[in-house]
N, C-alpha and C positions, 0 to 999 in steps of 0.2 A: 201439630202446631197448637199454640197455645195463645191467647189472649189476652191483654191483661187491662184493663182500666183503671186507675184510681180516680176517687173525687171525697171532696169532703175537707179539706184542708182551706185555709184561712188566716186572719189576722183573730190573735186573741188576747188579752190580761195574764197576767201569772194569775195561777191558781183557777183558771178554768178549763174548759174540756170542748173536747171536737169528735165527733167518729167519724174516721176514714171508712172507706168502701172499696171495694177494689172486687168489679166485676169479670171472669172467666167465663171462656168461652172455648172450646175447642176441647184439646184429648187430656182429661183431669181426670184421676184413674184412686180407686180408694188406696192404692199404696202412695199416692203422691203427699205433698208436705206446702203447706203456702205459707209464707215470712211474709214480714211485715220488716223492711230494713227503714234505716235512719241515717241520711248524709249530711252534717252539718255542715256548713260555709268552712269550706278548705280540709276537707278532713276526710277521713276513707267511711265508707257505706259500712254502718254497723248492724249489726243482727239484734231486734228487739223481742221479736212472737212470733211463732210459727203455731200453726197447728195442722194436723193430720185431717185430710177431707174425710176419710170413712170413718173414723171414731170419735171425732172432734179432741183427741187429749192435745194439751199443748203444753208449749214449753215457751220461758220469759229469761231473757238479760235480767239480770239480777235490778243492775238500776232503773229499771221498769215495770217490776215486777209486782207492785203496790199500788201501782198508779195506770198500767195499761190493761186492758182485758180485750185476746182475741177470739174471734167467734167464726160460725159459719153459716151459712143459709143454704143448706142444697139445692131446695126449690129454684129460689135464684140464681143459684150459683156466685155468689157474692159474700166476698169474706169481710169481716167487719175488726178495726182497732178503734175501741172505745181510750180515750186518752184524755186522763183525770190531772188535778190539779199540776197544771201544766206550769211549766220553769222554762226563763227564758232561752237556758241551754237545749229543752226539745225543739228550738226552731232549727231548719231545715226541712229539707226535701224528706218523704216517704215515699218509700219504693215497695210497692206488691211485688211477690216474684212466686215460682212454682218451682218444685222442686219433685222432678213428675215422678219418678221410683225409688222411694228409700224408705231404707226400715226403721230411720229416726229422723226427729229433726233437728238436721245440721244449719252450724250459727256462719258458718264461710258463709260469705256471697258468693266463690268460687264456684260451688256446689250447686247454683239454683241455675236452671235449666231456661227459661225464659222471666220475662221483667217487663212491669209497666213505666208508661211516661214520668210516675213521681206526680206526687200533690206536693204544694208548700205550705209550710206550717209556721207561721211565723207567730212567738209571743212576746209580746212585753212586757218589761217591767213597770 
């Protein structure tokens, strides 16, 4: 079993930044993969950044790829989406999720094994 927490999410301006957090707990294994997905208001859960627990490489949706940066803290165990000049399109929900054995990181939410409650991220124009 896996864990998952988010926080960090908020009201904010276009063109500012928030990091998300998203603390794990439970069986998080160096083959596993954690996404950082994006559900906007009426729309299917999209794949933004994932990255690989044991070697940190990761991988970005294209249209976030300038402006998100995912990271990890093994110590903590706590993954981190820094999320840069923000557009009122990034509002919605972020969803942490674990993707506990795979030998890449895949962009299905099909694919991820467990998931946390979602932070909101709401910005304005």
């Amino acid at each position: 079993q896996v864990q998952l927490v988010e926080s960090g999410g908020g009201l904010v301006q276009a063109g500012g930044s928030l990091r998300l957090s998203c603390a794990a707990s439970g069986r998080i294994f160096g083959g596993s993969v954690m996404g950082w997905f994006h559900q906007a208001p009426g729309k299917e859960r999209e794949f933004a950044a994932g990255i690989f627990w044991s070697n940190g490489r990761t991988d970005y949706a294209e249209s976030v790829k300038d402006r998100f940066t995912i990271s990890r803290d093994l110590g903590k165990r706590t993954v981190y989406l820094q999320v840069n000049s923000l557009k009122p399109e990034d509002t919605g929900v972020y969803y942490c999720a674990a993707d506990v054995i795979t030998p890449f990181v895949r962009r299905s939410a099909d694919e991820y094994d467990y998931w946390g409650q979602g932070t909101q991220v709401t910005v304005s124009s």
